[in-house]
N, C-alpha and C positions, 0 to 999 in steps of 0.2 A: 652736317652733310651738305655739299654743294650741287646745287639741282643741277641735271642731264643737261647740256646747250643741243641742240639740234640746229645744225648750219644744212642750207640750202645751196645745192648744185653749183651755179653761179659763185656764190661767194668764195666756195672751194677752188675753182676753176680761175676764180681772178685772183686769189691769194697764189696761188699755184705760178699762175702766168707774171705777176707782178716780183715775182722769188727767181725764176726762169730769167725775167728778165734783166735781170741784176740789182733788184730793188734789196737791202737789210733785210732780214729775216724780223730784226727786233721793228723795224719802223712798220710793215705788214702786220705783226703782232700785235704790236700799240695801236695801230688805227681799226685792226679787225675785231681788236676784243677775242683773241681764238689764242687760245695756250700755245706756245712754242712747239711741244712733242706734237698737239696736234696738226700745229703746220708740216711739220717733218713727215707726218704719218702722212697724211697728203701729196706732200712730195717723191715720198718712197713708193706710192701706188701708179702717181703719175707716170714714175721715171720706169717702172716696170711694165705698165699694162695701157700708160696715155691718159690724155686727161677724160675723155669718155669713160675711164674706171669710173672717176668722181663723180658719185651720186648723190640723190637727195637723202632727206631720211624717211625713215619705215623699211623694211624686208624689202633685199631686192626678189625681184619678179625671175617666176624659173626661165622665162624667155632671156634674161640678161646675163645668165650663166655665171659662173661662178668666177670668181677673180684669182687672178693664177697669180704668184707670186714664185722669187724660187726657192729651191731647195736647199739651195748654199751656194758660195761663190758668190759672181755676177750677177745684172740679170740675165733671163733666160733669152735664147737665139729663137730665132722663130722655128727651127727642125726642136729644141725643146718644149717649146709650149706645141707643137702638135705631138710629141711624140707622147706629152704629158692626159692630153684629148684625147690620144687613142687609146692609152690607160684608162680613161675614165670609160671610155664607150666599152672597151673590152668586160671591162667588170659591167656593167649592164645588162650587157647581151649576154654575161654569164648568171648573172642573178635575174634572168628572163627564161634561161633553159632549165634553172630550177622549178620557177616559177609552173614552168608548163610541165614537168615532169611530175610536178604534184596534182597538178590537174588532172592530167592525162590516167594517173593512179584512182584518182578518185572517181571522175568519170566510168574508169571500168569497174572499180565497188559501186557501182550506183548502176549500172547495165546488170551486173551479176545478181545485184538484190532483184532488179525489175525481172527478170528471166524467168527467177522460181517463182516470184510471184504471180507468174501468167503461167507456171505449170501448177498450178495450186498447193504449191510450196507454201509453209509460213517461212515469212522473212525472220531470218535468226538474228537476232541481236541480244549483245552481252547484258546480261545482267547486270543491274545498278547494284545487288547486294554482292559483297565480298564474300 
């Protein structure tokens, strides 16, 4: 089994620029030590999203958002990547109205228990036996 390589920012970005530039794919390859497919891959994110896609390694950070690529065809126009952004925000703000809908339920079972039990109510709750 062949250990993980982990390439840093930089290297990406000058492989990148050096390919860009009209340099061999194979001579970039040979001096970087970096598999072919992974240059390509590189170059496919560059070509879609710029070389700021290219990052170091470890998890990128939720601040640096997710990397768009497209869905088929081309790459994407800029009215596609935001129309693709507004999908994503819409499903948020929809699994946010969830979110507070279940709140909002529980909240008021948690009001209704408090009630009886300031009119000297016992609070009912279901039995653990079947």
């Amino acid at each position: 089994m062949k250990p993980i390589r982990l390439y840093g920012v930089e290297l990406k970005r000058t492989a990148v620029r050096r390919v860009l530039g009209g340099e061999a794919v194979k001579a970039v390859v040979e001096e970087l030590g970096v598999s072919r497919a992974q240059l390509y891959r590189w170059l496919e994110r560059a070509r879609l999203n710029g070389l700021d896609s290219l990052r170091g390694p470890g998890r990128p950070r939720k601040s640096e958002g997710r990397v768009l690529t497209p869905r088929g065809g081309g790459p994407p126009g800029k009215g596609q990547l935001a129309q693709r952004r507004i999908e994503e925000l819409e499903r948020k703000v929809a699994q946010q109205e969830l979110d507070l809908d279940f709140f909002r339920q529980a909240l008021r079972h948690v009001k209704v228990r408090q009630a009886a039990a300031r009119h000297g109510a016992v609070p009912s709750t279901r039995s653990s036996r079947r």
